[in-house]
C-alpha positions in Angstrom: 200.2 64.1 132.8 199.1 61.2 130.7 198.6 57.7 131.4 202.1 57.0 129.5 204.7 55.3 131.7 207.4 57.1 132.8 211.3 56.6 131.8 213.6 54.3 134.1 217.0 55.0 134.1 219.0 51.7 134.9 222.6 52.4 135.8 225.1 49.7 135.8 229.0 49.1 134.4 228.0 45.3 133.7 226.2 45.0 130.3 224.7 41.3 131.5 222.9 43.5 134.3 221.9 46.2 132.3 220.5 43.3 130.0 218.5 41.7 132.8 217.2 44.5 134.3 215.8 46.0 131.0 214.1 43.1 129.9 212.3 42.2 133.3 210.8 45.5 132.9 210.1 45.7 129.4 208.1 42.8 130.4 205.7 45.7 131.1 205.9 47.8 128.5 208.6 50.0 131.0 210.2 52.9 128.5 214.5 52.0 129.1 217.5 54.4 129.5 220.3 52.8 130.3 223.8 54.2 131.6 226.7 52.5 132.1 228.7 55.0 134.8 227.7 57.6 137.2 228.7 60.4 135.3 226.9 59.8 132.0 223.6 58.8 134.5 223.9 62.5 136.0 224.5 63.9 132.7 221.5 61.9 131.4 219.3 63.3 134.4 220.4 66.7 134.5 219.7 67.0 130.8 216.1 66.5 131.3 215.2 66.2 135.1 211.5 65.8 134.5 211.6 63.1 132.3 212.3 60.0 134.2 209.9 58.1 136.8 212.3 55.8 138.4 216.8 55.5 139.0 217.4 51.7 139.5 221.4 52.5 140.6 224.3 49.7 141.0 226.2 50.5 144.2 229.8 49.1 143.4 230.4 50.0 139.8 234.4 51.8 138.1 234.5 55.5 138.6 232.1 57.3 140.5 230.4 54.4 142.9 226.4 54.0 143.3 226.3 55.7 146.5 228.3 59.2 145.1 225.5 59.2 142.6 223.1 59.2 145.3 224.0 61.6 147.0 224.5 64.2 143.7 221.0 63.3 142.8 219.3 64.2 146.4 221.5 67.3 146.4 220.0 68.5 143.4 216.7 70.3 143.7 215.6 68.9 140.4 216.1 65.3 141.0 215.9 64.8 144.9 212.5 63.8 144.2 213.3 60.8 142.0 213.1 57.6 143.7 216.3 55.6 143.3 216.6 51.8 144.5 219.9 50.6 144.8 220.8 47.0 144.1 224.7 45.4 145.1 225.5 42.0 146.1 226.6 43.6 149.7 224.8 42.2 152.0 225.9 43.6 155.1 223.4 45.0 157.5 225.7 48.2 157.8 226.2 48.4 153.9 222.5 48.8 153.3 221.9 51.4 155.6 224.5 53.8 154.3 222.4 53.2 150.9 218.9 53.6 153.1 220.1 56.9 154.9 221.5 58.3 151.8 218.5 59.2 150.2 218.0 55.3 148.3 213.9 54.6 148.5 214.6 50.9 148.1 217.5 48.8 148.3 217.6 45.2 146.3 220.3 42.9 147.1 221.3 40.3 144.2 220.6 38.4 142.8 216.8 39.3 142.4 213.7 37.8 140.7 211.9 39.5 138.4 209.0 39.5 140.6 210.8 41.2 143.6 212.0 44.0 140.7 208.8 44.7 139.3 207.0 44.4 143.1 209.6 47.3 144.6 209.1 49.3 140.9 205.5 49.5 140.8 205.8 50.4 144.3 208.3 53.4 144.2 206.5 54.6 140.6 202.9 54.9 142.2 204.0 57.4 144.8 206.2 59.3 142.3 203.1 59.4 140.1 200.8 60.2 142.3 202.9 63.0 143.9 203.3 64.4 140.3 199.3 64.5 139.3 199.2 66.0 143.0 201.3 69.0 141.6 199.5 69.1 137.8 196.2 70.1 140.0 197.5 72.6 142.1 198.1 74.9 138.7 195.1 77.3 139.3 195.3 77.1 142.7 198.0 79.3 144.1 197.3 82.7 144.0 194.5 82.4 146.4 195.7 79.8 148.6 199.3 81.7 149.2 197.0 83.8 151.4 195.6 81.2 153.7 196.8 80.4 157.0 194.3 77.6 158.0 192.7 75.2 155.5 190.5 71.6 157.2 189.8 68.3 155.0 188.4 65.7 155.3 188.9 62.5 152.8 188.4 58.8 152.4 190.1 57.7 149.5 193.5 58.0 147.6 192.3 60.5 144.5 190.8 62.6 147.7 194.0 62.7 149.2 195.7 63.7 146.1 193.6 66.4 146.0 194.2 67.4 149.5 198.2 67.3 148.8 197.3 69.6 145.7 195.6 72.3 147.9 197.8 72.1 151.3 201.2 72.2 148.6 199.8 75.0 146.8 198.8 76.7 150.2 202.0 76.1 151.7 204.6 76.6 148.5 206.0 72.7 149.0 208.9 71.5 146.9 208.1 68.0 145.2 210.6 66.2 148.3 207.8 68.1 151.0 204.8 67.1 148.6 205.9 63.2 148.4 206.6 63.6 152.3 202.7 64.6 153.3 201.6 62.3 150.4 202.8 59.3 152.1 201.3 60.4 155.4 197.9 60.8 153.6 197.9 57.7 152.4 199.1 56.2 155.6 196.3 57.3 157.8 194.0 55.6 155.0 195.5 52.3 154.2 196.6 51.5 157.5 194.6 53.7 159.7 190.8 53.9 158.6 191.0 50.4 156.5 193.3 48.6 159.1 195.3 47.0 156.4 198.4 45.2 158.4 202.1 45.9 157.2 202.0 42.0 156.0 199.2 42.5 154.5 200.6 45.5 152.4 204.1 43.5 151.6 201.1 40.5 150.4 199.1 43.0 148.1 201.7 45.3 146.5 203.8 41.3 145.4 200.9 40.8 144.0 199.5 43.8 142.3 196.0 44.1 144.3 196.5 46.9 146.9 194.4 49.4 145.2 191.5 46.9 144.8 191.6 45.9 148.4 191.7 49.5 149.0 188.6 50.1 147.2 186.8 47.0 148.7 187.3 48.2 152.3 186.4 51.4 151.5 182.8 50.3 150.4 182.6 47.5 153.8 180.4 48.6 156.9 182.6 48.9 158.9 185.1 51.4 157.2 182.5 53.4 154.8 182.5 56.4 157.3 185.7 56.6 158.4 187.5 59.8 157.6 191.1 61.5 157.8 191.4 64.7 158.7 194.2 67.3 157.8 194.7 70.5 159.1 197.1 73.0 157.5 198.6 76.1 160.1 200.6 79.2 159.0 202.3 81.1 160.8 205.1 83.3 161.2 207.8 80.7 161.5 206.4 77.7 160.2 203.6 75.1 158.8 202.4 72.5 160.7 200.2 69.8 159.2 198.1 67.7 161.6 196.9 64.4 160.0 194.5 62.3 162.1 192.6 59.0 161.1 190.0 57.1 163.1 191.8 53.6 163.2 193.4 52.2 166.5 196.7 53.4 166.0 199.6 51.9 165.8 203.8 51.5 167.1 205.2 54.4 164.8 208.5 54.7 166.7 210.3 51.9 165.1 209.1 53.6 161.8 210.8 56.7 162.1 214.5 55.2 161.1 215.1 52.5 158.5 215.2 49.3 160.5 217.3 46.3 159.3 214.7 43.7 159.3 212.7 45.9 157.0 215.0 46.7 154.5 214.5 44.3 151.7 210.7 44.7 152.1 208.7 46.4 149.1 207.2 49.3 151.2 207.7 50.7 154.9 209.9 53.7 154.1 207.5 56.4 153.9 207.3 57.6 157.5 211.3 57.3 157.8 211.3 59.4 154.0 209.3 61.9 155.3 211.0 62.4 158.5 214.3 62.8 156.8 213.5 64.5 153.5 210.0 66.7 153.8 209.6 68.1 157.5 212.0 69.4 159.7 209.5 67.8 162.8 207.5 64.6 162.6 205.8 64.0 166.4 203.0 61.3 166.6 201.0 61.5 169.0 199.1 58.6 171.6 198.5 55.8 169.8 199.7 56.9 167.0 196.5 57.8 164.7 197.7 61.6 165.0 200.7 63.2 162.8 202.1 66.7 163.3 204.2 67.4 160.4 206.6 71.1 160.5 208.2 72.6 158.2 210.1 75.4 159.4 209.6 78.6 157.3 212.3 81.1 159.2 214.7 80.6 162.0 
């Protein structure tokens, strides 16, 4: 993959949106598709499902509606792996859930500023990218690792843990929806377990575009330089279990597991509930939350 940014496919039946939204991201230097109904958006996608980074979907729009595009795109092997925030004027609680639980990795309520856009797009692209360069690495791995049926890492960092998803998806077969799944559970166990870095203090970097180099500054301060994660992969006859454990104090993952209200306009906090839903057919945490067992079942 090079360093080129991706596509993003903005779909909307209002031209002043489809305006607005394509030059607050052209802002920086963003590559624009733009669609102006659901079915020309699928047609769009399906036409070349690797090319786009990134679905920024109106909910209410003539036709087929936001949400029926949604749910086409995650029912599509090709293109469940694209993250898709949904924006709408609906406000209701209820209304944004539906949009949450059908498959939308962020959901923007108008109107929106241009930073809040570009905040929950840098956000939704780096996982999307990093999950792809994840899968470029795993090329010559597979033939050997198909055999394996227990693999143990350790890692401090996020290029380490994109290593590690490279190896454990290679050993395990994962689809790209599985691969961004154990992704964001890497990267968990580093940002907030082993550095400690608060879910406001997250939401405070990612708004303004310095979580990787408060990342890297942790990792080089006394008191996090030896802290590791660890991974271990299982196989066996039924299914694959990873077990993900960082040396932090833990944390209160249950609310984590479902989209909650109060969270849902916030530019991050969806990867537990993502992974639960999309990659593993099991996600159990265990004590205080600084262990992960992750299943996918392989055979009833």
């Amino acid at each position: 993959m090079t360093a080129q940014k991706p596509m993003i496919l903005v779909v909307d039946d209002e031209e002043i949106c489809l305006a607005q939204i394509s030059i607050y991201l052209k802002e920086l230097d963003y590559k624009i598709v733009t669609a102006s109904n659901g079915q020309d958006a699928l047609d769009l996608l399906n036409s070349d499902p690797h090319a786009y980074g990134l679905v920024i979907l109106d909910k209410f729009m003539e036709g087929m509606n936001g949400i029926e595009v949604l749910k086409q795109i995650k029912d599509d092997p090709d293109l469940r792996i694209l993250p898709v925030i949904m924006q709408t004027a609906d406000t209701a609680p209820e209304k944004i859930l539906e949009g949450i639980r059908a498959g939308a990795y962020y959901y923007l309520t108008k109107p929106f500023s241009a930073e809040k856009l570009l905040s929950v797009v840098d956000n939704a692209l780096s996982l999307y990218r990093d999950t792809r360069l994840a899968r470029e690495e795993l090329i010559n791995l597979k033939e050997s690792l198909h055999r394996v049926n227990e693999l143990s890492f350790s890692f401090r960092n996020r290029q380490e843990a994109r290593e590690m998803t490279a190896f454990l998806s290679c050993a395990g077969n994962l689809n790209m929806a599985q691969e961004m799944g154990l992704m964001e559970l890497l990267l968990n166990a580093i940002e907030h377990g082993n550095l400690a870095i608060t879910y406001d203090e997250k939401t405070q970097l990612i708004r303004d575009n310095q979580l990787e180099t408060e990342i890297n500054r942790r990792l080089n301060l006394p008191e996090y330089e030896d802290k590791t994660v660890t991974v271990k992969f299982k196989r066996n006859s039924s299914n694959l279990t990873f077990i993900i454990s960082d040396q932090g104090s833990g944390f209160d993952w249950e609310p984590y597991l479902d989209m909650q209200l109060e969270r849902i306009n916030d530019n991050h906090g969806r990867g537990i509930a993502m992974a639960k839903n999309m990659s593993f057919n099991e996600l159990l945490y265990q004590g205080d939350g600084n262990v992960v067992h992750a299943i996918i079942v392989t055979h009833q």
